[in-house]
C-alpha positions in Angstrom: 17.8 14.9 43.9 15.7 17.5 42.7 17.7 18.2 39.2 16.5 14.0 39.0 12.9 14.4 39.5 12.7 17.5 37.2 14.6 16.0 34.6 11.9 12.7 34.5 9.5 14.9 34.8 10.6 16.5 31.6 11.3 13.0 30.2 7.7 12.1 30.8 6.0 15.0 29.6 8.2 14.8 26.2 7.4 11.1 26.1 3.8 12.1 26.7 3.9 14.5 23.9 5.5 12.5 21.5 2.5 9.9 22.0 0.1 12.5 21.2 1.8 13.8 18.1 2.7 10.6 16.5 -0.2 8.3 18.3 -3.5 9.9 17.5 -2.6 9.8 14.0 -5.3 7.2 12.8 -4.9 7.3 8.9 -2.5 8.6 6.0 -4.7 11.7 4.8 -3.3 14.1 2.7 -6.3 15.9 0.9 -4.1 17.2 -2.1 -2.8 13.9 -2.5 -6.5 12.9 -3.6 -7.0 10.4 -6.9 -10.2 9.5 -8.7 -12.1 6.9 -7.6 -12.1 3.3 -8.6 -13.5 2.6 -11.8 -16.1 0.5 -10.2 -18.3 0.3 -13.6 -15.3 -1.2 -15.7 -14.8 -4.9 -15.3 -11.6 -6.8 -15.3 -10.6 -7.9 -18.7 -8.2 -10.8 -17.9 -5.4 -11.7 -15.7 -1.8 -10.7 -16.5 1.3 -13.0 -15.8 2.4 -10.1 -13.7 3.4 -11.4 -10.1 2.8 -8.4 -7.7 4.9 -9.0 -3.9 4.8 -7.2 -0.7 8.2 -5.9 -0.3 7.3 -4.5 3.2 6.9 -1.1 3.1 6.7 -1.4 -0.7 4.9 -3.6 -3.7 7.3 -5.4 -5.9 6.4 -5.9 -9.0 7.8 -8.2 -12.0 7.2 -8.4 -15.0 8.3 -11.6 -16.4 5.8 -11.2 -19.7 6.8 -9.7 -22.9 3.8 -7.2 -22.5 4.5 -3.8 -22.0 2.5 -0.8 -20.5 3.0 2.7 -20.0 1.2 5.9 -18.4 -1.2 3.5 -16.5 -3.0 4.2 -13.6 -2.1 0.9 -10.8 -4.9 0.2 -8.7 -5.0 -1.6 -4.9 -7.3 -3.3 -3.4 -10.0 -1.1 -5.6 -9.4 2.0 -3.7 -5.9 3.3 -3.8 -4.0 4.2 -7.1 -0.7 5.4 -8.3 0.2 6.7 -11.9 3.2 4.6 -13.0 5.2 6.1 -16.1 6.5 2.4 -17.5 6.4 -1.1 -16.9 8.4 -2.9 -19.5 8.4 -6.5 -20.7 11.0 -8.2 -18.0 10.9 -5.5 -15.6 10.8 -5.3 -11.9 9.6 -2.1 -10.4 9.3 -1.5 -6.5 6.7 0.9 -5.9 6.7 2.2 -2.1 3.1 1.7 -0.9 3.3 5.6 1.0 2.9 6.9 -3.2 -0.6 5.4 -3.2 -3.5 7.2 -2.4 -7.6 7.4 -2.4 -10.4 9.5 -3.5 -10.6 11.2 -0.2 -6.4 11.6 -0.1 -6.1 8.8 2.4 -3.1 6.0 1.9 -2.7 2.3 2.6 -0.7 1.5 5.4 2.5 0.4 5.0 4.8 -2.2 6.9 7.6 -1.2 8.8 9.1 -1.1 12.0 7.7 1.8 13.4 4.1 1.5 11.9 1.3 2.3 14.4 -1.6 -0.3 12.6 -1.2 -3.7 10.3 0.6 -2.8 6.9 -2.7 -2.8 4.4 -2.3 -6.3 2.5 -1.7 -6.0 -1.1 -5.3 -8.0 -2.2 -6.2 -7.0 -5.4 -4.0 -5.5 -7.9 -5.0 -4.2 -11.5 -3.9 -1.8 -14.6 -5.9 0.5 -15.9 -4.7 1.7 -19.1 -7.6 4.4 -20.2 -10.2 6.0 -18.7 -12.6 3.1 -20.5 -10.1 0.3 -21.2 -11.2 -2.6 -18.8 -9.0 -3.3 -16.2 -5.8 -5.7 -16.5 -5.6 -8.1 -13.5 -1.9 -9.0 -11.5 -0.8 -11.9 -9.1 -1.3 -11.1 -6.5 1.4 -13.2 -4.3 0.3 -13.9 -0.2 3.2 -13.4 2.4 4.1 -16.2 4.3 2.4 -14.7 7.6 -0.7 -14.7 5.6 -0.5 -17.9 4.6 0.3 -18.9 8.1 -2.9 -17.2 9.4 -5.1 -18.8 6.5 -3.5 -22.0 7.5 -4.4 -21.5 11.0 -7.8 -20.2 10.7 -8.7 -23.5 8.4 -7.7 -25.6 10.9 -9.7 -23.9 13.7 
C-alpha cells in the first residue's frame, strides 16, 4: 500500500510539474526570432487574386494568378512576418504559422491539438515586395467556425 501512495504521489508531483513547465507559457517569444515592424506608413496597393486558408496549424496559400513574386516579406494581421523565397504563378505554398514572428520576437498562435490559447485567426494578409513598394493585399478565406460564430453573433 505504501509503494501505491508513493508512486501517486510521484505521479502528481510530475503531473504538477509538467503544468508549470508547459502551462505558464503565455506567448511564443523567441527574441532572436525578432522581424521589423509593420510597415505601418505604406498603404495597400490593391488586392491580389491570391486566396490565403487556415490549414490549422499552417496558412495555405494558392496562387491561382499568373503573377509571380519572389524574396517578399508575408505579412499577418499587420504584425507578424515571414520572408518567403518564391511564390509562383499557379502555386500553392503551406507556410506553418510557428515561422512567423513579430518586432518583439513573439509568434501567432497556431491551431492544434495540444495548443494552450485559440489559434491566432489569419485576418489580414499582404506582400511586401521592397522596403517602399506598397503593400499587395490576399484573400483572406474565413473557417467555417468563424463563419459559424459571425452567424451566431448576427443573430443575437
Amino acid at each position: 500500500m505504501d509503494s501505491v501512495t508513493r508512486s501517486t504521489k510521484f505521479a502528481i508531483a510530475a503531473l504538477g510539474a509538467a503544468a508549470l513547465i508547459f502551462g505558464c507559457e503565455t506567448t511564443r517569444y523567441e527574441p532572436e526570432k525578432a522581424t521589423r515592424s509593420y510597415p505601418a506608413n505604406l498603404a495597400q496597393d490593391r488586392v491580389a487574386e491570391v486566396q490565403v486558408f487556415n490549414d490549422g496549424d499552417a496558412m495555405l496559400i494558392v496562387n491561382a494568378t499568373v503573377e509571380s513574386w519572389s524574396d517578399f516579406d508575408l505579412w499577418l494581421n499587420q504584425r507578424y512576418m515571414k520572408r518567403v523565397e518564391s511564390l509562383a504563378a499557379g502555386q500553392t505554398i503551406r507556410i506553418p504559422l510557428g515561422e512567423f514572428w513579430d518586432v518583439r520576437g513573439e509568434g501567432p498562435f497556431p491551431g492544434g491539438l495540444l495548443r494552450y490559447y485559440p489559434p491566432t485567426p489569419i485576418r489580414l494578409v499582404q506582400i511586401q515586395t521592397a522596403a517602399d513598394a506598397p503593400l499587395i493585399g490576399l484573400l483572406s478565406i474565413p473557417t467555417e467556425r468563424e463563419l459559424d460564430a459571425a452567424q451566431l453573433k448576427k443573430d443575437t
